[in-house]
N, C-alpha and C positions, 0 to 999 in steps of 0.2 A: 312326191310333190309337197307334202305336208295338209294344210287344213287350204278347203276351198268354199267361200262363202259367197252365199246366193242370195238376198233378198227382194221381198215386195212380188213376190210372186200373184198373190190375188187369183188362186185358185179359185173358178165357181162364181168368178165375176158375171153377172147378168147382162153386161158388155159384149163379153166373149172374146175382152182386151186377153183373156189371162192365156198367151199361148202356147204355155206348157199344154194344155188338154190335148193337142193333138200331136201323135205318136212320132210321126215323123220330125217336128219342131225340137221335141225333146231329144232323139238324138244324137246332137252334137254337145248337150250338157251332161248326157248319161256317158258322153266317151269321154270327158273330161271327168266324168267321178271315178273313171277305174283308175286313175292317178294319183288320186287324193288318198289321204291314210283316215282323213275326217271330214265330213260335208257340216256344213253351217247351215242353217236354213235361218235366214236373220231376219223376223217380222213378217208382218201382211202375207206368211206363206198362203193362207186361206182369205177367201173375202168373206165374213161370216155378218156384216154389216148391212148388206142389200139384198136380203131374203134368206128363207129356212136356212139352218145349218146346214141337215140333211143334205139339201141342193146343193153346197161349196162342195160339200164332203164326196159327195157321187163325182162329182166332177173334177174333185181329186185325186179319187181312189188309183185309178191305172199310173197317175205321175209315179204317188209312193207307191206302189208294187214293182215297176221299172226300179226306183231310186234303190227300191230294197236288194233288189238282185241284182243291182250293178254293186250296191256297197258289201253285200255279203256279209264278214264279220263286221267289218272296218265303223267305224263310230257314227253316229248322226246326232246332232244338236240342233233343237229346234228350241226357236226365242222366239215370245207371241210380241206380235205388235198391235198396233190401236186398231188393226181391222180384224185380228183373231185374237185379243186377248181373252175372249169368252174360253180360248183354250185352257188358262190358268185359273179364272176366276173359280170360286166356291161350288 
């Protein structure tokens, strides 16, 4: 397939807009990444903007554990955007 890019995810949204968190939702996106040679994850992967870190990251975690064992070797690029740039910063 080549490179398949996903953004604005908003994991950990206090909404509970972000609906990767749940297993079944994901999926149909986990069967489209054993296709891909590279996943993009392009911005807002995380909501790190509307409460603790901690809290996006928990409610993260199961998305990339899935995304890890669907990608295996095969590459992951992750680009913070203005709701997870605290990924990059200092």
């Amino acid at each position: 397939m080549g490179t398949l890019i996903i953004s604005d995810l908003h994991l950990g949204s206090l909404s509970g807009s972000d609906v990767l968190r749940h297993a079944d939702l994901r999926a149909p996106l986990l069967e489209a990444v054993a296709d891909a040679d590279r996943v993009v994850l392009l911005g807002d992967v995380l909501e790190l903007r509307h409460g603790p870190p901690r809290n996006a990251m928990a409610a993260a975690r199961p998305f990339f554990e899935d995304l890890g064992r669907a990608l295996g070797e095969r590459e992951l690029v992750m680009v913070a955007g203005n709701h997870d740039h605290a990924l990059v910063e200092p």
